[in-house]
PyMOL Python script that loads the backbone (N, CA, C, O; Angstrom):
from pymol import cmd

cmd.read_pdbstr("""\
ATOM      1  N   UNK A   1      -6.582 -30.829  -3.373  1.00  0.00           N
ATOM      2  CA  UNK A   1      -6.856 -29.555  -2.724  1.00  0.00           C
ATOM      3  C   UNK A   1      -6.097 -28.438  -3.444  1.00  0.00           C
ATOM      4  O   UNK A   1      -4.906 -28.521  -3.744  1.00  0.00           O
ATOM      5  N   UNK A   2      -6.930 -27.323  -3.713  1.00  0.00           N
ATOM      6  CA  UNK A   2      -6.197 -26.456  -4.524  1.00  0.00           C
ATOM      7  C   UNK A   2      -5.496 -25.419  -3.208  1.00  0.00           C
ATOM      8  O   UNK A   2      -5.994 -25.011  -2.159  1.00  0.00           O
ATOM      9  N   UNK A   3      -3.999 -25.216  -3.881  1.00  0.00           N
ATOM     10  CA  UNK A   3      -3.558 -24.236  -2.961  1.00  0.00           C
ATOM     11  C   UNK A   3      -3.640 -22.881  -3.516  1.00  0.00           C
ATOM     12  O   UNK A   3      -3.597 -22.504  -4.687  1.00  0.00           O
ATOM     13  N   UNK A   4      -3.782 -22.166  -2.310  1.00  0.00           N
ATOM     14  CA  UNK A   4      -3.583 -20.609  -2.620  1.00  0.00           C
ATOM     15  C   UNK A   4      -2.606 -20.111  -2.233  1.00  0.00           C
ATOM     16  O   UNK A   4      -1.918 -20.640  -1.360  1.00  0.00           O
ATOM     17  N   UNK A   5      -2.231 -18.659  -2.946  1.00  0.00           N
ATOM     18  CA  UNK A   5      -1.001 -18.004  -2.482  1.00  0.00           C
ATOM     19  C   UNK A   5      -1.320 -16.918  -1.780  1.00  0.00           C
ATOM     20  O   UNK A   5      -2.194 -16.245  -2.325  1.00  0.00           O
ATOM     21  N   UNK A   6      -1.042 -16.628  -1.064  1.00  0.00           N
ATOM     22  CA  UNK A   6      -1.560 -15.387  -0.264  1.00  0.00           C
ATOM     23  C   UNK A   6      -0.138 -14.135   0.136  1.00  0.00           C
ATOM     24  O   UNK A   6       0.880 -14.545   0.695  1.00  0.00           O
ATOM     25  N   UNK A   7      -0.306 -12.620  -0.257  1.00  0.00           N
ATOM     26  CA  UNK A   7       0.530 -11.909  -0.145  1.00  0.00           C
ATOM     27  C   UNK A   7      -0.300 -10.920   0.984  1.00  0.00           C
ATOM     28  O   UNK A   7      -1.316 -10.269   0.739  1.00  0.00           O
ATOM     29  N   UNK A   8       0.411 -10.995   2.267  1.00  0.00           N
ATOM     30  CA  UNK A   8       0.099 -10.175   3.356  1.00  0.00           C
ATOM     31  C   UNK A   8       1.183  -8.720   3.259  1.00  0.00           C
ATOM     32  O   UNK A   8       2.336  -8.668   3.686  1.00  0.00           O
ATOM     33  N   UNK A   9       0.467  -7.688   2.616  1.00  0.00           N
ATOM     34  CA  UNK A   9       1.155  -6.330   2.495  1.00  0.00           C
ATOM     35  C   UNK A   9       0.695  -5.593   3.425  1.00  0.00           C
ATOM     36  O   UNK A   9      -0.517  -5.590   3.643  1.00  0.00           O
ATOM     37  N   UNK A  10       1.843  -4.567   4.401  1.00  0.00           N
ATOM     38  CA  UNK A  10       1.423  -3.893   5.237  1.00  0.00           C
ATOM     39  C   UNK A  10       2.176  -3.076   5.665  1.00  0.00           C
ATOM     40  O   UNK A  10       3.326  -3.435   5.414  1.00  0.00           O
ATOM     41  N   UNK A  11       2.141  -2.007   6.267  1.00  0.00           N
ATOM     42  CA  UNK A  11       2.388  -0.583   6.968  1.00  0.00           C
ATOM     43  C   UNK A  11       2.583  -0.756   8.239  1.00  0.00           C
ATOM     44  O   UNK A  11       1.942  -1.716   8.667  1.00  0.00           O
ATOM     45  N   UNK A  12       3.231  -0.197   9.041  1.00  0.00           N
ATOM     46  CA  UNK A  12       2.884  -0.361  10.466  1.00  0.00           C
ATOM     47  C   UNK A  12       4.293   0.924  11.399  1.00  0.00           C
ATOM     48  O   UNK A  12       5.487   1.209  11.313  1.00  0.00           O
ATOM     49  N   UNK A  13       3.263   1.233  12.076  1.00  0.00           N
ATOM     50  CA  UNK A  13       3.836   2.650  12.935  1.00  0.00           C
ATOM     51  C   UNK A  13       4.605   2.227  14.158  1.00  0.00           C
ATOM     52  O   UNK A  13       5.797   2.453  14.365  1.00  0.00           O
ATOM     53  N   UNK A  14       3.861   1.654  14.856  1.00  0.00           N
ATOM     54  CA  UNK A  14       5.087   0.770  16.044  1.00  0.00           C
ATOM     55  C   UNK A  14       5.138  -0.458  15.781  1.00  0.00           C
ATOM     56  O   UNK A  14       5.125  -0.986  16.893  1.00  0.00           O
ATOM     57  N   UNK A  15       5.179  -1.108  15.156  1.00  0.00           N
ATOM     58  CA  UNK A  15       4.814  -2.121  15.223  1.00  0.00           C
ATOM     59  C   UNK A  15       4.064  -3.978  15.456  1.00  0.00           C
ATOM     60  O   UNK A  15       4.361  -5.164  15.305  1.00  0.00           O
ATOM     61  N   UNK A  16       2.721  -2.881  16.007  1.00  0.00           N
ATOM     62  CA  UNK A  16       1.892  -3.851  15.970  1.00  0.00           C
ATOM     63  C   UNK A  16       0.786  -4.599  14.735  1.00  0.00           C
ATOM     64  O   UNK A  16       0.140  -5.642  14.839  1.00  0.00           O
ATOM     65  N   UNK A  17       0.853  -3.771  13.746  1.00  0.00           N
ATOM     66  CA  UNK A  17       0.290  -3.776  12.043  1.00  0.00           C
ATOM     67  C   UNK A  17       1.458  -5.242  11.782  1.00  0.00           C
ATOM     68  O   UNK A  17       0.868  -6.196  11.276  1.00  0.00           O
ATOM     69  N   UNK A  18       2.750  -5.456  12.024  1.00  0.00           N
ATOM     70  CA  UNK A  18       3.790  -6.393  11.605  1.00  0.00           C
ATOM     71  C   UNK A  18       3.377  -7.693  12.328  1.00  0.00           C
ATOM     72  O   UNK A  18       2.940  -8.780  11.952  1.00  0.00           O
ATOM     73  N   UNK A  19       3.723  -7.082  13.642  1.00  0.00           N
ATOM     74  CA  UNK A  19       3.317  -8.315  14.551  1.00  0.00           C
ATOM     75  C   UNK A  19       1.846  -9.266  13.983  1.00  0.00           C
ATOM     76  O   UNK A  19       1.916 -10.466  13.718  1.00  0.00           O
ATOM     77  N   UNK A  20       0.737  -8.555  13.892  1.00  0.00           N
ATOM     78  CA  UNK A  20      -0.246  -9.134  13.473  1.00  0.00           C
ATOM     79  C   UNK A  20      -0.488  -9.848  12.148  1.00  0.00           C
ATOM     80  O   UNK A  20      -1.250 -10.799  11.971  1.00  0.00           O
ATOM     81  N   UNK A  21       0.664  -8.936  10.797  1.00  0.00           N
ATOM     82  CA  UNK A  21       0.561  -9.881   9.751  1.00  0.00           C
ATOM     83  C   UNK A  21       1.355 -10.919   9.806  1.00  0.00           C
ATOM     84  O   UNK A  21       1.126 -11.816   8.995  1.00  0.00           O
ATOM     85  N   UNK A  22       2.639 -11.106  10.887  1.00  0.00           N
ATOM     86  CA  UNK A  22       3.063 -12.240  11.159  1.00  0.00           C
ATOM     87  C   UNK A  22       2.163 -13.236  11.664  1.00  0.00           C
ATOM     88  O   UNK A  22       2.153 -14.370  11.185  1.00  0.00           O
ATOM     89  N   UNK A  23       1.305 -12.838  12.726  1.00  0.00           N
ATOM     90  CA  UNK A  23       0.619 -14.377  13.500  1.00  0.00           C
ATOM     91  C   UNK A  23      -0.570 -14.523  11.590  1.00  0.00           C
ATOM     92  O   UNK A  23      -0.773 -15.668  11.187  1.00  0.00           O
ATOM     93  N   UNK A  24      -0.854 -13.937  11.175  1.00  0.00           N
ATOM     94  CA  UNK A  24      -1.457 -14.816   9.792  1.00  0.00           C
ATOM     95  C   UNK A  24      -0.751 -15.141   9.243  1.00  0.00           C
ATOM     96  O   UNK A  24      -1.306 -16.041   8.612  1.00  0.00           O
ATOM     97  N   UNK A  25       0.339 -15.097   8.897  1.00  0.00           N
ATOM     98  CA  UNK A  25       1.179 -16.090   8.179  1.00  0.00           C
ATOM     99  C   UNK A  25       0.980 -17.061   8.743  1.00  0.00           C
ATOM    100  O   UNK A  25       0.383 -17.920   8.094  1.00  0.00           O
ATOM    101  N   UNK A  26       1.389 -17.420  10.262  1.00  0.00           N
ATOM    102  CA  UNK A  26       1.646 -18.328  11.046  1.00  0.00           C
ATOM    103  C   UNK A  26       0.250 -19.322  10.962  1.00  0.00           C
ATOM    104  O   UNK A  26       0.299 -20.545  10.827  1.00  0.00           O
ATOM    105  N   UNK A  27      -1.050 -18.482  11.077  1.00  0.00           N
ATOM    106  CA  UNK A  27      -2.228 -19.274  10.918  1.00  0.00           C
ATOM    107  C   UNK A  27      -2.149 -19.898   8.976  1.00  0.00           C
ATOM    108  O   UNK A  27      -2.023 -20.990   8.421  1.00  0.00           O
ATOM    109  N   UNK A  28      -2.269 -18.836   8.649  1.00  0.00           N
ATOM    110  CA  UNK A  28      -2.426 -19.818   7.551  1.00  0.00           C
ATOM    111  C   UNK A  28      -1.042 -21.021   6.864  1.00  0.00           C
ATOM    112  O   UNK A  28      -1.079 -21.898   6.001  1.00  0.00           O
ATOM    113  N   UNK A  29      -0.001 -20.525   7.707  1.00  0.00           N
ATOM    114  CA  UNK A  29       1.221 -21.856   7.273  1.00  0.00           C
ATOM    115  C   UNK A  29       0.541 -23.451   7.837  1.00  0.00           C
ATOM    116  O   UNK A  29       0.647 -24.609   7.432  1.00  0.00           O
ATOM    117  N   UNK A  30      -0.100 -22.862   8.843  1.00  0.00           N
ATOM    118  CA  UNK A  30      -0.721 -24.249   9.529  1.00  0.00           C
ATOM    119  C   UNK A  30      -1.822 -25.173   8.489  1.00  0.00           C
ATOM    120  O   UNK A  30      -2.138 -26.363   8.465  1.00  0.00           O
ATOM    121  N   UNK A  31      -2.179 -24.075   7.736  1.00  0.00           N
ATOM    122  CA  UNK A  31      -3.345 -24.795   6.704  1.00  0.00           C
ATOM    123  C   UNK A  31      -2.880 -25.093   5.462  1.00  0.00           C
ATOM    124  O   UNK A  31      -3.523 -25.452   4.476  1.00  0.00           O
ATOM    125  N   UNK A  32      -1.558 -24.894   5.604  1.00  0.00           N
ATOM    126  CA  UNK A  32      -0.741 -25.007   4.473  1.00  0.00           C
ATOM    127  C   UNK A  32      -1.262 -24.321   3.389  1.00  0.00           C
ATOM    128  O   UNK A  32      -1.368 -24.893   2.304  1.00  0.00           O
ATOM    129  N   UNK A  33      -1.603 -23.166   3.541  1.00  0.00           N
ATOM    130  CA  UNK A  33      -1.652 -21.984   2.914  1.00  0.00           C
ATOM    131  C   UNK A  33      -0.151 -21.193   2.680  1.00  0.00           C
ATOM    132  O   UNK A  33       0.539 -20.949   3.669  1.00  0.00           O
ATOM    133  N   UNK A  34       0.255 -20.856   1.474  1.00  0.00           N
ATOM    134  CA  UNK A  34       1.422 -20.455   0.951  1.00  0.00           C
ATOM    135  C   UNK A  34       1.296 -19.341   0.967  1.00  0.00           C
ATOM    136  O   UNK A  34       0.267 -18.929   0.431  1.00  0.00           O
ATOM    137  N   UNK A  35       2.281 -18.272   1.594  1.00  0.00           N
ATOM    138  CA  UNK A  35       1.827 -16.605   1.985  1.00  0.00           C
ATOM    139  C   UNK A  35       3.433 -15.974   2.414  1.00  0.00           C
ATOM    140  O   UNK A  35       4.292 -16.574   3.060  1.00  0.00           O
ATOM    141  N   UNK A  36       3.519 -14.585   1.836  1.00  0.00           N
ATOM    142  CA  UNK A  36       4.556 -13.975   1.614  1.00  0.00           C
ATOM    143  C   UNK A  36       3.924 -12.748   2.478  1.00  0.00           C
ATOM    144  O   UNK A  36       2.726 -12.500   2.612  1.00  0.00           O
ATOM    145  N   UNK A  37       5.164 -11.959   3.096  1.00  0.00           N
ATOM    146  CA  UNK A  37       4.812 -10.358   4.236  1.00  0.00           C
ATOM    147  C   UNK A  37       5.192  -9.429   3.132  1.00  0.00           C
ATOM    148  O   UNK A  37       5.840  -9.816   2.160  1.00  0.00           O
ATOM    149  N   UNK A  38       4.845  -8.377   3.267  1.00  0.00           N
ATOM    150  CA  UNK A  38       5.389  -7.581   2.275  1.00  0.00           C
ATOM    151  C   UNK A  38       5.411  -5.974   3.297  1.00  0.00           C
ATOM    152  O   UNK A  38       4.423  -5.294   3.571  1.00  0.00           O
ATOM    153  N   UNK A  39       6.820  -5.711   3.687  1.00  0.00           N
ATOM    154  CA  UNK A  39       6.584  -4.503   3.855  1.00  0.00           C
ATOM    155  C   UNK A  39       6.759  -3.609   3.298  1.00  0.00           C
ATOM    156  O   UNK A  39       7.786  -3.510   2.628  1.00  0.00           O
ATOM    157  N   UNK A  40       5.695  -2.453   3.357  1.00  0.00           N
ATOM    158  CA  UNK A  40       5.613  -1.844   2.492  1.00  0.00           C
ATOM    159  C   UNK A  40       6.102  -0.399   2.472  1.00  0.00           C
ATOM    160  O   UNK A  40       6.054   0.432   1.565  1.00  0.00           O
ATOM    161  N   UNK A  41       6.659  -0.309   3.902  1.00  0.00           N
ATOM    162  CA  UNK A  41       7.558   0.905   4.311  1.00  0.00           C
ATOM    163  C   UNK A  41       9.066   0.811   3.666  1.00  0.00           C
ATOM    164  O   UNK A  41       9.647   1.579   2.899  1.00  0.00           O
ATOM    165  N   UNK A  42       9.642  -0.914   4.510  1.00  0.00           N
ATOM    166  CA  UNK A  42      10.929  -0.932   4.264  1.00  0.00           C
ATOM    167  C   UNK A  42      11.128  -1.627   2.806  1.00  0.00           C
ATOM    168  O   UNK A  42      12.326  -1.677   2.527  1.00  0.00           O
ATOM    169  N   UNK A  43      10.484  -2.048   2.034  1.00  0.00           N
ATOM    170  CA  UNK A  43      10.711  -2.169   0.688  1.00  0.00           C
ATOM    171  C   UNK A  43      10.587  -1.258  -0.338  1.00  0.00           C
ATOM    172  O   UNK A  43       9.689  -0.420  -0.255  1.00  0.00           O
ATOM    173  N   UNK A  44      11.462  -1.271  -1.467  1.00  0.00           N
ATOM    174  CA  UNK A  44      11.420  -0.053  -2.477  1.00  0.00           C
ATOM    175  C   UNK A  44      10.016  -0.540  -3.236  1.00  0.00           C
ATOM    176  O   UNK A  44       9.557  -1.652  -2.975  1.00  0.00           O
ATOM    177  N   UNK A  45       9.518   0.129  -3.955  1.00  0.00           N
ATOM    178  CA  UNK A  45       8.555  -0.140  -5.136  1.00  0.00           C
ATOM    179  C   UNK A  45       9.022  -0.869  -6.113  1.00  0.00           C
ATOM    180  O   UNK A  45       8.382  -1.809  -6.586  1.00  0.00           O
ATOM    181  N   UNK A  46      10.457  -0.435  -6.616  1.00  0.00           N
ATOM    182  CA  UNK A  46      10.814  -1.709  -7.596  1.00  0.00           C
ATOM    183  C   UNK A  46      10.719  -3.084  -7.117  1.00  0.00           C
ATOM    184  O   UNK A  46      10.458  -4.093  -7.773  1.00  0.00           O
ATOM    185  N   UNK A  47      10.996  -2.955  -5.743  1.00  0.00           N
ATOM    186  CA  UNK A  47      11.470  -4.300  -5.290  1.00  0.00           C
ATOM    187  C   UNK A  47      10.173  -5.568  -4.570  1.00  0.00           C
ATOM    188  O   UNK A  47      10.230  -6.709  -4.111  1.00  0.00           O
ATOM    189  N   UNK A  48       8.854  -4.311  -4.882  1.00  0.00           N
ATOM    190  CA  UNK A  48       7.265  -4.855  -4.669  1.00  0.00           C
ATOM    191  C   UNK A  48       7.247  -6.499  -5.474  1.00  0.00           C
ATOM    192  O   UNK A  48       7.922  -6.639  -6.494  1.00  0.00           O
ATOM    193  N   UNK A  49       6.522  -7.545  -4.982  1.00  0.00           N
ATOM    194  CA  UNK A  49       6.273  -9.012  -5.792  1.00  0.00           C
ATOM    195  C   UNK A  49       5.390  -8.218  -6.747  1.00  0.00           C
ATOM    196  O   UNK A  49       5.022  -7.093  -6.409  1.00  0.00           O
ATOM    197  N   UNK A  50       4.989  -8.791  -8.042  1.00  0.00           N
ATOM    198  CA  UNK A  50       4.011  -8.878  -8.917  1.00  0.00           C
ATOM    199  C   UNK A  50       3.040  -9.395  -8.435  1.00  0.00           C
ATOM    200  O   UNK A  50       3.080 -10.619  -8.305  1.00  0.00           O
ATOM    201  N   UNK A  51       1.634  -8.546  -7.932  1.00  0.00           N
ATOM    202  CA  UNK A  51       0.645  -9.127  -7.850  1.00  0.00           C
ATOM    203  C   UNK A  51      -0.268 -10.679  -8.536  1.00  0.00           C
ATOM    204  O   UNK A  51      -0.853 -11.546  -7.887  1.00  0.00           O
ATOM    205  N   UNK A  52      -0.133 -10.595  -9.674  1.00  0.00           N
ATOM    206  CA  UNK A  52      -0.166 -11.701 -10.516  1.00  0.00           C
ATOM    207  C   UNK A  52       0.185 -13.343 -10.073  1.00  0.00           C
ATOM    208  O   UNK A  52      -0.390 -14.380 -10.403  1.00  0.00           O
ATOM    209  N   UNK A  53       1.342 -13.120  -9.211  1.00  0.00           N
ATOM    210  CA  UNK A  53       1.263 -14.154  -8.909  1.00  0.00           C
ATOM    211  C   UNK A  53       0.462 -14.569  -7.392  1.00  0.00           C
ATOM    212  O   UNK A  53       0.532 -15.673  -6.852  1.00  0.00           O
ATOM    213  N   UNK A  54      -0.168 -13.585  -6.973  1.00  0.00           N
ATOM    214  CA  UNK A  54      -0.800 -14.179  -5.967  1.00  0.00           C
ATOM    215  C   UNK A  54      -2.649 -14.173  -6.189  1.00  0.00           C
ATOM    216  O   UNK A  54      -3.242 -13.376  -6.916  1.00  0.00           O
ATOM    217  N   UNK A  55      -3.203 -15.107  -5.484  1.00  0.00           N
ATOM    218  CA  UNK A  55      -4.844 -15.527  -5.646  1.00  0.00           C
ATOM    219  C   UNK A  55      -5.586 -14.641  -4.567  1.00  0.00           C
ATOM    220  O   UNK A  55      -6.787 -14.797  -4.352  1.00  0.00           O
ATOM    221  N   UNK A  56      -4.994 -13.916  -4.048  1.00  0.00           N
ATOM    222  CA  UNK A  56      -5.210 -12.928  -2.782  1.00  0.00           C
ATOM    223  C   UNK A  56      -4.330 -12.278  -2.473  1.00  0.00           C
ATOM    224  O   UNK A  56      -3.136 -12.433  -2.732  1.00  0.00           O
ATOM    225  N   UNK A  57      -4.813 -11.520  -1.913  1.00  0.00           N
ATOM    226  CA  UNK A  57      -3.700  -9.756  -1.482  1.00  0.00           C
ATOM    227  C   UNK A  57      -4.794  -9.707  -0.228  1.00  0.00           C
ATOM    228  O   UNK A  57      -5.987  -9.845  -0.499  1.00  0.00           O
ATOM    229  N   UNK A  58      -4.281  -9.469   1.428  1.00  0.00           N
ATOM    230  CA  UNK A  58      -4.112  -8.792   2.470  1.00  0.00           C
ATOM    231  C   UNK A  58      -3.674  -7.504   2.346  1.00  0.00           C
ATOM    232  O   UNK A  58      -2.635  -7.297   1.720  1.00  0.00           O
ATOM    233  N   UNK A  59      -4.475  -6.326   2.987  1.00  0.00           N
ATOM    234  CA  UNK A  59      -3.651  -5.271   3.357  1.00  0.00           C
ATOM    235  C   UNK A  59      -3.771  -4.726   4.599  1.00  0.00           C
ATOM    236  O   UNK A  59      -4.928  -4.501   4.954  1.00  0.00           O
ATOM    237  N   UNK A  60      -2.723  -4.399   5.505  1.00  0.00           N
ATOM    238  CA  UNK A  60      -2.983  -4.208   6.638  1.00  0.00           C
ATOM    239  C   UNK A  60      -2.122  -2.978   7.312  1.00  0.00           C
ATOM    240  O   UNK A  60      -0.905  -3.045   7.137  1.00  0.00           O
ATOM    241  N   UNK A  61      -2.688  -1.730   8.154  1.00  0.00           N
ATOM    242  CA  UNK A  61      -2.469  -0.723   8.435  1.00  0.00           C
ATOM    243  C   UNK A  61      -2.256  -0.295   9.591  1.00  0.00           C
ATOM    244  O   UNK A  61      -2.992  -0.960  10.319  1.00  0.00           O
ATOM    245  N   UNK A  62      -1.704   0.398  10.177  1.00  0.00           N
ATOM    246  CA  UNK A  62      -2.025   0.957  11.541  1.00  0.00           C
ATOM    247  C   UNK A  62      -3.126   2.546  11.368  1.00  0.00           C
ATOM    248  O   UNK A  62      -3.387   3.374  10.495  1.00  0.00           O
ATOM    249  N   UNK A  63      -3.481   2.272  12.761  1.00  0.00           N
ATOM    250  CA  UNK A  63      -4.770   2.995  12.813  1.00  0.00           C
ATOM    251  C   UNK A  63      -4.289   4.298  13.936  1.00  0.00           C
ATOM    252  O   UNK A  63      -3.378   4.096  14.739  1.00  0.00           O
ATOM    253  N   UNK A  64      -5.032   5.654  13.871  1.00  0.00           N
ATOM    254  CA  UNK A  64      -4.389   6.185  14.792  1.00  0.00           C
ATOM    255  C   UNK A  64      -5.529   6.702  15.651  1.00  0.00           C
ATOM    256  O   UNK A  64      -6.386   7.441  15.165  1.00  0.00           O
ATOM    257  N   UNK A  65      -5.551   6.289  17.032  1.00  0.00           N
ATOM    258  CA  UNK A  65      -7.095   6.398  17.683  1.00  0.00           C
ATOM    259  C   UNK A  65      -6.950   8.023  17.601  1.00  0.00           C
ATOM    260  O   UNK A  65      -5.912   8.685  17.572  1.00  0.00           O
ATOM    261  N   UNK A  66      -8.327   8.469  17.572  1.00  0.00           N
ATOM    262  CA  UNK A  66      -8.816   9.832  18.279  1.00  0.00           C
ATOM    263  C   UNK A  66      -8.585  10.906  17.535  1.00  0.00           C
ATOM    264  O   UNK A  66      -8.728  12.048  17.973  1.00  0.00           O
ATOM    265  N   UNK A  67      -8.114  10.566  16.043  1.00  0.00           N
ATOM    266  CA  UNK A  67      -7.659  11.343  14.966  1.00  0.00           C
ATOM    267  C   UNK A  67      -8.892  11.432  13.801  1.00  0.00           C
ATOM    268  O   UNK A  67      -8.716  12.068  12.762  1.00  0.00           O
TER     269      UNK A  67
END
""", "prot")
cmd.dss("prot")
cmd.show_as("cartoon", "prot")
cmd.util.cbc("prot")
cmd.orient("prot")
């Protein structure tokens, strides 16, 4: 079985954008899918993974109703 790496990058205003890329980690740890969070507020840009090493990129946002 080939594994994939999966990098879940994301934003999030109160934190429900976090909460949610956590429960996919959580789903895909179960499938033994290999997957890293990346926030993208509290991390510097230098300190971003190299895309390269992942077979997929997630990106995930908060939304602001009525705007």
């Amino acid at each position: 079985m080939i594994m994939s790496k999966v990098l879940i990058a994301y934003g999030t205003r109160f934190g429900s954008t976090e909460e949610i890329s956590q429960e996919i980690v959580r789903i895909l740890e179960k499938e033994r899918i290999d997957s890293q969070l990346l926030d993208l507020q509290k991390t510097k840009l230098k300190e971003w993974l190299p895309l390269e090493g992942f077979d997929e990129v997630l990106v995930g946002s908060s939304i602001k109703i009525m705007k």
